[in-house]
DRENVO-503366 format. One line per 10 residues: number of its first residue (from 1); their letters; for each residue x, y, z of C-alpha. Coordinates in nm, 2 decimals. Layout:
<nodes>
NUM> A> X,Y,Z | ...
</nodes>
This chain:
<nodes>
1> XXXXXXXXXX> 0.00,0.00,0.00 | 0.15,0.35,-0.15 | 0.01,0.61,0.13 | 0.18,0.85,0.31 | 0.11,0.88,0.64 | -0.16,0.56,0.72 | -0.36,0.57,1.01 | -0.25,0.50,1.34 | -0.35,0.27,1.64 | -0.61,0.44,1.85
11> XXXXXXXXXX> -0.37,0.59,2.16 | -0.58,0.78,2.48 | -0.52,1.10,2.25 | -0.72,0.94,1.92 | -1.09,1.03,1.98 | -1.31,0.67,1.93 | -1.45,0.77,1.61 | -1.46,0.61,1.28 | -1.35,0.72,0.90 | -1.75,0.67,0.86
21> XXXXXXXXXX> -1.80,0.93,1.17 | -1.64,1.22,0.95 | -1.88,1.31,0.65 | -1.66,1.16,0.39 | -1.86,1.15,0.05 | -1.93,0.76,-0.05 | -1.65,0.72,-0.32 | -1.38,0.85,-0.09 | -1.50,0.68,0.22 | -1.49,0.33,0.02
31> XXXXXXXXXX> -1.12,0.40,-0.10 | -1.00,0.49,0.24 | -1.21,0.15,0.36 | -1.07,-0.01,0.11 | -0.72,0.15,0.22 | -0.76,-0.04,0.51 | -0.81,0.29,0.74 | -1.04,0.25,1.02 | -0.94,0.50,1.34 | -0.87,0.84,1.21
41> XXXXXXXXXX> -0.56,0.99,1.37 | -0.61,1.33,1.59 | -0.51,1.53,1.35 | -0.71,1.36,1.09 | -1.07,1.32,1.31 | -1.00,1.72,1.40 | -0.91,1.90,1.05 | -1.12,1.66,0.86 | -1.45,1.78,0.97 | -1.33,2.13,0.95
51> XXXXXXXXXX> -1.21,2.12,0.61 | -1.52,1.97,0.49 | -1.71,2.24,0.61 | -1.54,2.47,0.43 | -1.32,2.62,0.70 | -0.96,2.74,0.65 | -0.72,2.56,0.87 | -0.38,2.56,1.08 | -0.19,2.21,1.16 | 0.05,2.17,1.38
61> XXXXXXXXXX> 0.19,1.81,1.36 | 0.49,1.64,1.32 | 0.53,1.38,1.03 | 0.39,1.08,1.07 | 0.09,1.15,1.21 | -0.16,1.12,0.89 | -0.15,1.49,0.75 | -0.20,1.39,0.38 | -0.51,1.23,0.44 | -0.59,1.51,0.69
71> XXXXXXXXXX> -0.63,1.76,0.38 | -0.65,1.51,0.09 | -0.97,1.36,0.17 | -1.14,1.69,0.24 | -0.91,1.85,-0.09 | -1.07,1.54,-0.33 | -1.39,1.60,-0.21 | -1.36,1.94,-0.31 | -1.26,1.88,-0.66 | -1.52,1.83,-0.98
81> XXXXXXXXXX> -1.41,1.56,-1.20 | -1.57,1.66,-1.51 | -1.39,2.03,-1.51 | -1.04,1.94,-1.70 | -0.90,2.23,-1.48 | -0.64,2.26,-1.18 | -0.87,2.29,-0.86 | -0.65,2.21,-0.61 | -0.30,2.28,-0.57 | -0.08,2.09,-0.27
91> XXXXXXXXXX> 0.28,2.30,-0.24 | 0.59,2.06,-0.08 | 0.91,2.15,0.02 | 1.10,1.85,-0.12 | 1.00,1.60,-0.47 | 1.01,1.30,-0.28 | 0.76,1.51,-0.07 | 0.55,1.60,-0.35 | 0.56,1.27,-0.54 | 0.43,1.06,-0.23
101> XXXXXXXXXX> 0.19,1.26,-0.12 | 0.07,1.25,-0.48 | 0.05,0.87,-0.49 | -0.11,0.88,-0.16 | -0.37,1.13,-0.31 | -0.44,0.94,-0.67 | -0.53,0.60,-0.43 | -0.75,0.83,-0.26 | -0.92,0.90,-0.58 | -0.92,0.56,-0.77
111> XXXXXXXXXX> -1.28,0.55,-0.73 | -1.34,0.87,-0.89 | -1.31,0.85,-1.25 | -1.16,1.12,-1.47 | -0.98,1.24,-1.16 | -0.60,1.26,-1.22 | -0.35,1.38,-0.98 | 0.01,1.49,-1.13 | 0.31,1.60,-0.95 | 0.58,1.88,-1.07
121> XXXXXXXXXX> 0.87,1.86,-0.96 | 1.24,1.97,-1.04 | 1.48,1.71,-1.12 | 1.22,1.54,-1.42 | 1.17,1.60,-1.76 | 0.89,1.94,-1.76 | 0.74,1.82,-2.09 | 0.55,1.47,-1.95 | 0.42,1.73,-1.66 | 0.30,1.96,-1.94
131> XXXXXXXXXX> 0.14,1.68,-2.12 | -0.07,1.58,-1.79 | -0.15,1.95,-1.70 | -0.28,1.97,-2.12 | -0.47,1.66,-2.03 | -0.69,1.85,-1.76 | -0.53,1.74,-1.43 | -0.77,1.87,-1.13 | -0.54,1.83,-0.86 | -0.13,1.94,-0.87
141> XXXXXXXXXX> 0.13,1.88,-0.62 | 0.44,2.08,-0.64 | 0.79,2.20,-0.51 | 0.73,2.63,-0.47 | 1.05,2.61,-0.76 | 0.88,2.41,-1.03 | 0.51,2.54,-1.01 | 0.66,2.90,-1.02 | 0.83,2.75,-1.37 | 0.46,2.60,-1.51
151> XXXXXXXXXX> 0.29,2.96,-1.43 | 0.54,3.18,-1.61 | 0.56,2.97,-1.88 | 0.22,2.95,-1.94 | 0.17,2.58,-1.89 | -0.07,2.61,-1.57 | -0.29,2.84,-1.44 | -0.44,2.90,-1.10 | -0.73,3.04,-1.21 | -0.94,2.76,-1.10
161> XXXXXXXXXX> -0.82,2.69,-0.76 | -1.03,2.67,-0.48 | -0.86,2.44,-0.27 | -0.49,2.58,-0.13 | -0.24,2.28,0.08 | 0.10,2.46,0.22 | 0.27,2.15,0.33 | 0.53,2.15,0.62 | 0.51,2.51,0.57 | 0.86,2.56,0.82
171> XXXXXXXXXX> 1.07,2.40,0.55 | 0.92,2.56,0.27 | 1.04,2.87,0.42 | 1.36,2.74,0.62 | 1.47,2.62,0.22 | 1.44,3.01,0.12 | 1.03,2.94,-0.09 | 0.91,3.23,0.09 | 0.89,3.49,-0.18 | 0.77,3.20,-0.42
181> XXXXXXXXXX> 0.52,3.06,-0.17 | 0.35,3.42,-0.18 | 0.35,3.49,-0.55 | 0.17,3.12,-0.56 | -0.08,3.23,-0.29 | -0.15,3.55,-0.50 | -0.19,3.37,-0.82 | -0.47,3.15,-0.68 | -0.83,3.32,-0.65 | -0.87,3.49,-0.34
191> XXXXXXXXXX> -1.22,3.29,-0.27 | -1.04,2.94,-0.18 | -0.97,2.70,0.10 | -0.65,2.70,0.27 | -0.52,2.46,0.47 | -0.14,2.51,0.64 | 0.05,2.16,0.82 | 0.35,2.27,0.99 | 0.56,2.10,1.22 | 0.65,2.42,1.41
201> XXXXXXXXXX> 0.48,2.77,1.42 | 0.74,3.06,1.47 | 0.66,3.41,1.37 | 0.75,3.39,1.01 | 0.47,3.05,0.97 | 0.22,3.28,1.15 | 0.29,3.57,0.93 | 0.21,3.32,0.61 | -0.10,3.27,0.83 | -0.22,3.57,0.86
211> XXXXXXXXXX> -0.15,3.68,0.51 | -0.33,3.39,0.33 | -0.58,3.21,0.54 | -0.93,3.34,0.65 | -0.99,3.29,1.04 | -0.87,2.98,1.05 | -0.90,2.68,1.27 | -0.57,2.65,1.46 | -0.52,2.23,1.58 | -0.25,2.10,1.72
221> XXXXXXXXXX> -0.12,1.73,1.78 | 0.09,1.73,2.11 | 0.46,1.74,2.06 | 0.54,1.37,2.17 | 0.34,1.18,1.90 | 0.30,0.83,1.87 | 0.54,0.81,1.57 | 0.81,0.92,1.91 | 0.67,0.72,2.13 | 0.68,0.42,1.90
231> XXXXXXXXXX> 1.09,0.48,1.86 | 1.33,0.39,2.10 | 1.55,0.65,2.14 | 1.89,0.64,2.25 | 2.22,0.83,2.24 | 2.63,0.74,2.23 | 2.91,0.94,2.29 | 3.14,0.91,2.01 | 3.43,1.13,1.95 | 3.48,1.25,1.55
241> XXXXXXXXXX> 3.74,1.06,1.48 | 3.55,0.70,1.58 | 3.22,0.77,1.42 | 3.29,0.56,1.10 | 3.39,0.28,1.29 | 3.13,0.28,1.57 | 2.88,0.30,1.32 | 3.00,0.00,1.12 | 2.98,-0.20,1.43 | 2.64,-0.05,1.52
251> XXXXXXXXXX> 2.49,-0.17,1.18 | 2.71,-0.49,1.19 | 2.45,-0.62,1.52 | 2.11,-0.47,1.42 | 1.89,-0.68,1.40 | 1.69,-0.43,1.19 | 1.60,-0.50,0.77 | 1.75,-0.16,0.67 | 1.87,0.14,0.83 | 1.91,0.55,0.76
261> XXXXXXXXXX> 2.18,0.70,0.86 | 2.20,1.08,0.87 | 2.45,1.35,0.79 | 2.50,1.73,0.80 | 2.65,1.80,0.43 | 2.67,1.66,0.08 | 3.02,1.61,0.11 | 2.97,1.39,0.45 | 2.70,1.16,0.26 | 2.95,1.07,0.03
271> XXXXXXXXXX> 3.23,1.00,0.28 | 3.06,0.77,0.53 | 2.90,0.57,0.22 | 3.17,0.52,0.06 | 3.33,0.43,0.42 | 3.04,0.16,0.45 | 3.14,0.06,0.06 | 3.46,-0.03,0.15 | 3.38,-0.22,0.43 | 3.14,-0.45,0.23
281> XXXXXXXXXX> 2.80,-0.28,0.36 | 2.52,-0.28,0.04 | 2.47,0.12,0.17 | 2.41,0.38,-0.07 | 2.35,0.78,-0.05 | 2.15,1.09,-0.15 | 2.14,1.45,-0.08 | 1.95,1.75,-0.21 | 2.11,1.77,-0.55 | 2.06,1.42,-0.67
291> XXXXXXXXXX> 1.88,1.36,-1.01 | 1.56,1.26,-0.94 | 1.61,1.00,-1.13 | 1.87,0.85,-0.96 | 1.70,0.91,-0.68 | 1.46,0.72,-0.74 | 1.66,0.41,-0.85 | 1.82,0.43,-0.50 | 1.50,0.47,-0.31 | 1.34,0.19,-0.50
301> XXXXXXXXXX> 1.69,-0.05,-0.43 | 1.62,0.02,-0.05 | 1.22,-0.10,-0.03 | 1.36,-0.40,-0.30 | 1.63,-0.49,-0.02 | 1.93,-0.45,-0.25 | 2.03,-0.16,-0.01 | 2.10,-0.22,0.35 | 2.18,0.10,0.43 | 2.12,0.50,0.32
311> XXXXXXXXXX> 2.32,0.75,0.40 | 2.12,1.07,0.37 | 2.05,1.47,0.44 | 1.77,1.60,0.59 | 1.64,1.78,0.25 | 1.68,1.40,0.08 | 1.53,1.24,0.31 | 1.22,1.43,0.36 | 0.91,1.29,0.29 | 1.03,0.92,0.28
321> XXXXXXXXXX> 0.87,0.64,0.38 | 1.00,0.29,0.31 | 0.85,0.00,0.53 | 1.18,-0.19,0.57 | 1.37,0.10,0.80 | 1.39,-0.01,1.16 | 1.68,0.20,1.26 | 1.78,0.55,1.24 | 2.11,0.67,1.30 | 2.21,1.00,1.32
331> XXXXXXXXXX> 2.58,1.06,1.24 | 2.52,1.42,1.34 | 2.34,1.55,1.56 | 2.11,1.78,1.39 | 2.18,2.14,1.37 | 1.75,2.21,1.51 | 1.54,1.96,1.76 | 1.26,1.95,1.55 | 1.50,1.86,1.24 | 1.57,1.48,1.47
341> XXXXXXXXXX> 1.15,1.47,1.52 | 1.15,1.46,1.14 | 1.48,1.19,1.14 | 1.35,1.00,1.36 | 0.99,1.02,1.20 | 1.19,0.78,0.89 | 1.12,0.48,1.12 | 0.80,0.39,1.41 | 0.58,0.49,1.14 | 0.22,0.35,1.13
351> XXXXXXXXXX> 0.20,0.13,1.42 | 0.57,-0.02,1.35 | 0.84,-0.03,1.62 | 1.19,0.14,1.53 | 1.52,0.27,1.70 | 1.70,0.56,1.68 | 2.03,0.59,1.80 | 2.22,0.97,1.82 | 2.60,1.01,1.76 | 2.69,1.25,2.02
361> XXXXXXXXXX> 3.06,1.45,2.06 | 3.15,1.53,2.40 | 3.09,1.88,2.38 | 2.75,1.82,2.20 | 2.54,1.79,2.56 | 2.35,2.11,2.51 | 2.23,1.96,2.15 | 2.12,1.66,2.35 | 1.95,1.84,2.61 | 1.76,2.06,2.35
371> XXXXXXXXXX> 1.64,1.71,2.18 | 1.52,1.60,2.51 | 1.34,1.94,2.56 | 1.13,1.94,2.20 | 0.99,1.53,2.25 | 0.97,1.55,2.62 | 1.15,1.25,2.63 | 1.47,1.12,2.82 | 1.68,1.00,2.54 | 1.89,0.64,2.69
381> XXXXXXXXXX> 2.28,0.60,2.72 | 2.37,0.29,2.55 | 2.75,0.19,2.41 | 2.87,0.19,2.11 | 2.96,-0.24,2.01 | 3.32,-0.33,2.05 | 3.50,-0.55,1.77 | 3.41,-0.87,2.02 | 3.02,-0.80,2.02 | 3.04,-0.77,1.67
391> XXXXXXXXXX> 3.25,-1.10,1.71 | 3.03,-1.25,1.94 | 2.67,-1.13,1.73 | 2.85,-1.34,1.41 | 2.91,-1.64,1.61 | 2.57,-1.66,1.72 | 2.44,-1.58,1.38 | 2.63,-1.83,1.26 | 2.58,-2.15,1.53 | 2.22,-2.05,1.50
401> XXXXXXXXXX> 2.20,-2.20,1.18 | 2.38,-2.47,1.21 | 2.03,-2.72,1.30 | 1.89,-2.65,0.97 | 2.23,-2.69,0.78 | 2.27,-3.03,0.95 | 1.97,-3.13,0.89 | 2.01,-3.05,0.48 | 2.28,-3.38,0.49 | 2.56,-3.39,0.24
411> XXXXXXXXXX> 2.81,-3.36,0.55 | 3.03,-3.63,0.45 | 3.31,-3.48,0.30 | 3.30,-3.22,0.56 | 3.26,-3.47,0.87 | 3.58,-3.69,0.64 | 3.82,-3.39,0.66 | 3.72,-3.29,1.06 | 3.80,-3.65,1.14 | 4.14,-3.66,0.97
421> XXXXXXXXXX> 4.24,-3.31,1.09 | 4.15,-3.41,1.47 | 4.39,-3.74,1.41 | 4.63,-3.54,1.28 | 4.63,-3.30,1.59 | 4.49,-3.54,1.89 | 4.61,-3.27,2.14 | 4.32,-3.04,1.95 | 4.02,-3.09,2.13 | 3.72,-3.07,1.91
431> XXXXXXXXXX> 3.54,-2.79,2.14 | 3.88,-2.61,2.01 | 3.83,-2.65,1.63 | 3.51,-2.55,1.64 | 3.60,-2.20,1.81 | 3.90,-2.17,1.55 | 3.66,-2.25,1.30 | 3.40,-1.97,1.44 | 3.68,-1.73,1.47 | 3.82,-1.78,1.11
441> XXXXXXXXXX> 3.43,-1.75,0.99 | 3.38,-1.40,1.16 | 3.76,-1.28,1.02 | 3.95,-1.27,1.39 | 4.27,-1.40,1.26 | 4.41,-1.33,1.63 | 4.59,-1.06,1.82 | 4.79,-0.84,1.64 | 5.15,-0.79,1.70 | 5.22,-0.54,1.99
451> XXXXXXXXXX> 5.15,-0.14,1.85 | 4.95,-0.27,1.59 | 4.63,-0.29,1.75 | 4.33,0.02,1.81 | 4.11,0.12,1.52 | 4.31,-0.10,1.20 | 4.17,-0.39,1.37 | 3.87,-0.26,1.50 | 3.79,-0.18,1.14 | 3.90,-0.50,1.04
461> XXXXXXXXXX> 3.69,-0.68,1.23 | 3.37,-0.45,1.16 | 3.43,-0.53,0.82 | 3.43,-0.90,0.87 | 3.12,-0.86,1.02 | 2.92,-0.64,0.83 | 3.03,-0.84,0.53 | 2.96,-1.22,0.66 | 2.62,-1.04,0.78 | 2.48,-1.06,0.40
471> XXXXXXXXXX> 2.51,-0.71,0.36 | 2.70,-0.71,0.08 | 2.66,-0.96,-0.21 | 3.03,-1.10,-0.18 | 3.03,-1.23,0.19 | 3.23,-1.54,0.14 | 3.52,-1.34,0.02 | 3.83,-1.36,0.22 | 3.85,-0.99,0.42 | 4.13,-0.75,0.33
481> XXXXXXXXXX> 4.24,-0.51,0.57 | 4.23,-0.15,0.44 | 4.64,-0.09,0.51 | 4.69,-0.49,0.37 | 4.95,-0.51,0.07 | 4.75,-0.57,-0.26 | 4.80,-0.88,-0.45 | 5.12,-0.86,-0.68 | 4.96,-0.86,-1.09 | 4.67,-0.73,-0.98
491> XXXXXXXXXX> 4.42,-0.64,-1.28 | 4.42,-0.32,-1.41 | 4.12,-0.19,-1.58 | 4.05,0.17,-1.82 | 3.74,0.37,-1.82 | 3.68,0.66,-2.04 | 3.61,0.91,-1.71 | 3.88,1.17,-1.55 | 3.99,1.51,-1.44 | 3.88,1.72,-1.71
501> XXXXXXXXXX> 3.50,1.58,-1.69 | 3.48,1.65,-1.31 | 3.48,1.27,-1.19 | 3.56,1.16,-0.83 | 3.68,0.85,-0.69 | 3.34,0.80,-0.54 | 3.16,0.82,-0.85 | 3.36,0.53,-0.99 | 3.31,0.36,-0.71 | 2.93,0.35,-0.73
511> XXXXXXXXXX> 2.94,0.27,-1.07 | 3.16,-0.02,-1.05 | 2.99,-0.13,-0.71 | 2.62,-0.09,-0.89 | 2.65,-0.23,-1.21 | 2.94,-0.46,-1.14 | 2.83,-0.65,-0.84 | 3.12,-0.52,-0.70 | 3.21,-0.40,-0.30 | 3.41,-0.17,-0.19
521> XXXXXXXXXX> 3.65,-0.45,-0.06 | 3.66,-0.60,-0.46 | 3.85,-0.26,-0.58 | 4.18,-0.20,-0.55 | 4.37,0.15,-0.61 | 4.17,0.40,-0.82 | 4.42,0.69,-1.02 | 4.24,0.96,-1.22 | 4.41,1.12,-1.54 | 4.28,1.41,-1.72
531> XXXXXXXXXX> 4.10,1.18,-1.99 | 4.06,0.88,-1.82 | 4.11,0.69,-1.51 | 4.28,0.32,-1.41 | 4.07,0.06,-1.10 | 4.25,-0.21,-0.98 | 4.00,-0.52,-0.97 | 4.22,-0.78,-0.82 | 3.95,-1.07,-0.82 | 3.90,-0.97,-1.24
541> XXXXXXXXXX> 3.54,-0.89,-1.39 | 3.29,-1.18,-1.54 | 3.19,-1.12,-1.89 | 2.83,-0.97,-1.75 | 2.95,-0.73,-1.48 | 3.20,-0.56,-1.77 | 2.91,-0.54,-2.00 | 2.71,-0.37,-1.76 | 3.00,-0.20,-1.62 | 3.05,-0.09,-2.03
551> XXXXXXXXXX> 2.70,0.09,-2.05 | 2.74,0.31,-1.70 | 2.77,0.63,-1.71 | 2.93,0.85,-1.49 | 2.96,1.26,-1.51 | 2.76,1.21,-1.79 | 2.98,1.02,-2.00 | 2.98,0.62,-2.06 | 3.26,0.43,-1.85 | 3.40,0.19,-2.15
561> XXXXXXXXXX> 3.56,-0.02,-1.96 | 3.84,-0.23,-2.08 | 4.19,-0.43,-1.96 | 4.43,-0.17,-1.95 | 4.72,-0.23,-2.23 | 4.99,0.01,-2.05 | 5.05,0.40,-2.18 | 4.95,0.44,-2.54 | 5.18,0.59,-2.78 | 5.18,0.95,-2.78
571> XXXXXXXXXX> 5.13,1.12,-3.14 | 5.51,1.17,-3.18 | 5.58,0.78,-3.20 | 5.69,0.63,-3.50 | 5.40,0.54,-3.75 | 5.19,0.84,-3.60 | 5.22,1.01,-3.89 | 5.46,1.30,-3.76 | 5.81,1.36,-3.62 | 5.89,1.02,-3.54
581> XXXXXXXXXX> 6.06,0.97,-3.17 | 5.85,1.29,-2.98 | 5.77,1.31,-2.64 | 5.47,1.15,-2.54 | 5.13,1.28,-2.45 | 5.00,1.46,-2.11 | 4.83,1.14,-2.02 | 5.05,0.88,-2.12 | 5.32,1.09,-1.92 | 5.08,1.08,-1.63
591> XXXXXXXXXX> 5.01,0.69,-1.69 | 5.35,0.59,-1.58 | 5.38,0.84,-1.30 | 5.04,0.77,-1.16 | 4.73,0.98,-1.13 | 4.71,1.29,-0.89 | 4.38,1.13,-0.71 | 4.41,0.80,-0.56 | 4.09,0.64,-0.41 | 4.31,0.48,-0.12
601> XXXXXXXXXX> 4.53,0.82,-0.04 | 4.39,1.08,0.25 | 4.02,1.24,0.33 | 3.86,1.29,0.03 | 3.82,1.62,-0.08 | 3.43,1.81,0.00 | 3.23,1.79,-0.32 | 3.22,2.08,-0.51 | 2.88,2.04,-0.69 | 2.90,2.32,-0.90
611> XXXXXXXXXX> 3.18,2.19,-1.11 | 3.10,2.04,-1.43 | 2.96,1.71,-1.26 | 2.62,1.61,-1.31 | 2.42,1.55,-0.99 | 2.34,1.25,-0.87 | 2.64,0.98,-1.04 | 2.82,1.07,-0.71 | 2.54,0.96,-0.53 | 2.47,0.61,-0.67
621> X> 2.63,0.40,-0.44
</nodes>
C-alpha cells in the first residue's frame, strides 16, 4: 500500500470515532475502507470535519501523524471531475515530498473517474508534466520552484483553484520558498480554502497565516506523538574521529532490515558511504542535488532490499517512507530539535516499532538536552559495540544455523576432513576446532603484534562482520584489511572518465559497485588522469559485470571499460604520422607516473557540486 502517512493505532489522545463518523462522500469513504483505514488519527478526526465544512485551517503536527489524508480527503472531495481544470494545488518543500503525497492522493481518488493527480517537480523532464496539465489534471502537487516554472511559462494556471495545501510550511520557508510561496498564494483566486500543516509555528509560519488564510481553525497534535513514542531512542558518545567505525559496528549487530543514517552535508554523505562501501556494507547515498532520477533508482533499491543502508541529508530524506527501515542513526546531531523529530519520523511509522540511535561529541550535551526538551523524552545512554560484540553477534548468527544446515545432509566430506584433521592434531580438542573454526568464519585472525592494535583492527573486524552479515553480495570473500598489501599482478582496468570531466573517486566507485556487483573491498587502487582513469580489480570482472559495467555512465559520460594495455603511444611515436621519436602525451606521461587522485590516499576532498559534474552519479552508491 502507497500512502503517506496511514492511520494510526487508536492511543488515549485518538478520539473513538470512525472514517464513517467524518462526512466523507461515499466514493472517498470506500477507497480509504478499502485502504484499510479504520481510526482516524487526531489530527485527521479534527481537521477533517473542519475542512469539509469549508473552514480554512492551521496544523500543527509532526510527520507521521496522517496529514496527507488530513487535507487530501477533504481536498478530493472538493474537486469536480468533469472540469479538466487545476482545482487544487498541494505545495511541498521536497519532490520526494510532493511525489508521495501525490500517490497517496491518486489512491485516494481511484474511485473517482476522470480524476487525475500529477506532481511537478524539479529534477524530471517538464514536458511529461505539461502533457498531464494539457490533459486537464484537477489536482497538482508541487515543489514552490517548479510550479513558479509551469505559471510563467504559461503551462498552468491558477485560475481555478479553490482548494490551497501549504505542506510542512517551516521548510518551505527554512529552504528560502518564501517569496515563491506568496506569489503562488497571489496567483490563486482569493475565494479558496486553505489549509497550512507545519511541524512548528514561529513568527515567520504565523505571518504566512495571517497573510493567506481566513480565520482559521488552529489544531495542534501534542509534541510527543505516537510516531516518538513508538521509537526507541537512545544516544552514544562518540568522539569525531570514531564515528565511522562505531557506526560499522552498530549496523554490523542490528537486528533491523534496513537502516538510515543521517549527515550534515553533501560532502559527508559521500564520505561515510563510501566508508560503509569499502567495508562491504550494500549502503548507498542521496542528498538534495541528486537527479531525481537516480534518486529514485536508490529509493526503490532500498524497499527492494538491495540496499541495506542509506546514507542521507535531511532535505533527501524528507518525505520518505519505506516500510523496511527499523533503525535510524544520526551521524550528526542535527543542527535544530525538530530537524531529529522529522529523522526520527523515517522509522515507528504507522504502528511499526523502530530505534534511533544519536552520535553524540562530547561537547555536544546542550544539542542533546535541547532534543530532550522538544519530544519531552529522556533519550537512553547505550554503548557503542566493541570488535568482540560484533564478534560475538556473528558467532551466534552463525551456530544459529547450524540445525537447519545439519539437517540438509551432504556432510560427508565435511565430517571426512574434521575426522582426519582431529587425528592429525589429537592434542586439539574438538570444542577447540570449532571455536578456531568460528573465529576464522567472523575474520578474527588473532591478536595483532604489539602497536599494531586500536582502530586498524577494529575496522577490520567490523568489516568482517558487516560483510559475513549478508550485507554485501560477496560475503564469502576472504577480508582485506584497508592498510593490507595488494595482491602482486593485480588487474588493471580503463574507463573513459577523468579530471577534465569532473569525476571523483566515489563516482567510480558506485558505478563499478552498482552495475558490477562489486564491494568496496573488490577494488583496489583508483588513479584519475585528465581523460581517463585506471581501477585495480584484483579478483577480475565476469563477462556480464564488464558489459554492464560498459554501459554506466558517470559525469555524464559512458565508462567503457576495458583491460588496461599500458600507456599508449603518444602522437610523436613512430608510424603516428609525424616527427617520429617525440615526447609522449600529457596522459601517457601521467600513466607511468600515476594519477594525482588516488581512491586509497587521505580524506577525500568536499564535493564541489558546482563543477562540471552532473548531480546525482556521485550519489549512486
Amino acid at each position: 500500500m502507497t500512502v503517506l502517512d496511514p492511520a494510526l493505532p487508536t492511543t488515549d489522545e485518538t478520539p473513538a470515532v470512525t472514517f464513517a463518523d467524518l462526512g466523507l462522500p461515499p466514493a472517498l469513504l470506500g477507497a480509504v475502507t478499502d485502504l484499510g483505514f479504520t481510526t482516524p488519527t487526531a489530527i485527521q478526526a479534527e481537521a477533517i470535519p473542519a475542512l469539509l465544512a469549508g473552514r480554512d485551517i492551521t496544523g500543527v503536527a509532526q510527520t507521521g501523524t496522517g496529514k496527507t489524508a488530513a487535507f487530501g480527503l477533504p481536498l478530493l472531495a472538493a474537486v469536480d471531475p468533469e472540469l479538466p481544470e487545476v482545482q487544487a494545488l498541494v505545495l511541498a518543500p521536497t519532490r520526494e515530498l510532493a511525489q508521495q503525497v501525490a500517490e497517496a492522493l491518486s489512491s485516494f481518488a481511484e474511485g473517482i473517474d476522470g480524476l487525475e493527480v500529477v506532481a511537478v517537480y524539479g529534477g524530471s523532464p517538464f514536458l511529461p508534466q505539461v502533457r498531464s496539465l494539457k490533459r486537464g489534471a484537477q489536482v497538482v502537487v508541487g515543489t514552490p520552484g517548479r510550479v513558479i516554472d509551469h505559471l510563467d511559462r504559461g503551462t498552468m494556471t491558477l485560475d481555478g483553484v479553490k482548494f490551497l495545501v501549504l505542506d510542512e510550511a517551516d521548510e518551505m520557508l527554512r529552504m528560502g520558498f518564501a517569496e515563491d510561496v506568496d506569489r503562488i498564494a497571489s496567483a490563486a483566486p482569493k475565494e479558496r480554502q486553505v489549509a497550512l500543516f507545519s511541524a512548528t509555528m514561529p513568527p515567520q509560519i504565523r505571518r504566512v497565516a495571517n497573510d493567506h488564510l481566513t480565520d482559521p481553525v488552529a489544531i495542534q497534535v501534542d509534541r510527543q506523538s505516537s510516531t516518538v513514542a513508538s521509537v526507541r531512542q537512545t544516544y552514544a558518545v562518540v568522539p569525531f574521529r570514531h564515528k565511522a567505525g562505531a557506526l560499522a559496528r552498530v549496523l554490523a549487530v542490528t537486528d533491523a532490515d534496513a537502516a538510515i543514517v543521517f549527515v550534515r552535508t553533501r560532502s559527508a554523505a559521500e564520505d561515510v558511504a563510501v566508508s560503509l562501501v569499502e567495508r562491504g556494507v550494500a549502503a548507498a547515498y542521496i542528498s538534495g542535488d541528486v537527479a531525481q532520477g537516480d534518486r529514485e533508482k536508490i529509493v526503490e533499491r532500498v524497499r527492494s532490499g538491495a540496499i541495506s543502508v542509506l546514507v542521507a541529508t535531511d532535505v533527501a530524506a524528507r518525505g520518505l517512507d519505506i516500510d523496511r527501515i527499523g533503525l535510524v542513526v544520526n551521524f550528526d546531531v542535527p543542527g535544530e530539535p525538530e530537524a531529529y523529530v522529522h529523522r526520527i519520523g523515517r522509522t515507528g511509522r504507522a504502528g511499526r516499532t523502530g530505534e534511533a540511535l544519536t552520535f553524540v561529541t562530547p561537547n555536544e550535551n546542550g544539542k542533546l538536552r535541547a532534543i530532550e526538551r522538544t519530544t519531552r523524552q529522556k533519550l537512553e545512554q547505550v554503548q557503542i559495540p566493541s570488535p568482540a560484540d560484533v564478534s560475538a553477534h556473528r558467532v551466534t548468527q552463525l551456530l544459529g544455523r547450524v540445525p537447519a544446515r545439519h539437517d540438509k545432509g551432504r556432510l560427508d566430506l565435511y565430517r571426512t576432513a574434521a575426522t582426519e584433521f582431529l587425528a592429525e592434531h589429537p592434542e586439539l580438542d574438538p570444542v577447540e576446532l570449532i571455536a578456531t573454526l568460528a573465529a576464522l568464519s567472523v575474520g578474527d585472525e588473532g591478536p595483532a603484534p604489539r602497536g599494531e592494535q586500536g582502530d586498524d583492527l577494529d575496522d577490520a573486524l567490523s568489516r568482517a562482520s558487516l560483510r559475513d552479515t549478508g550485507r554485501g553480495d560477496h560475503h564469502d570473500r576472504p577480508d582485506r584489511p584497508r592498510n593490507a598489501a595488494r595482491p602482486t599482478g593485480a588487474l588493471r582496468f580503463r574507463v573513459a572518465v577523468g579530471r577534465n570531466h569532473g569525476v571523483q573517486p566515489g563516482a567510480i566507485v558506485g558505478a563499478l559497485t552498482n552495475e558490477g556487483g562489486l564491494t568496496g573491498q573488490d577494488l583496489g587502487k583508483i588513479d584519475i588522469f585528465s581523460s581517463f582513469s585506471l581501477v585495480e580489480i584484483p579478483g577480475g570482472l565476469t563477462s556480464e559485470a564488464f558489459e554492464r559495467i560498459g554501459r554506466a555512465r558517470v559525469a555524464g559520460r559512458p565508462l567503457r571499460i576495458q583491460a588496461d594495455q599500458g600507456p599508449r603511444p603518444g602522437r610523436g611515436a613512430p608510424g603516428a604520422g609525424s616527427r617520429g621519436g617525440e615526447g609522449p602525451r600529457r596522459d601517457h606521461r601521467e600513466h607511468r607516473e600515476g594519477g594525482q587522485r588516488r581512491h586509497e590516499s587521505g580524506p577525500r576532498r568536499p564535493s564541489d557540486d558546482r563543477r562540471g559534474r552532473v548531480p546525482g552519479h556521485r550519489d549512486r552508491y
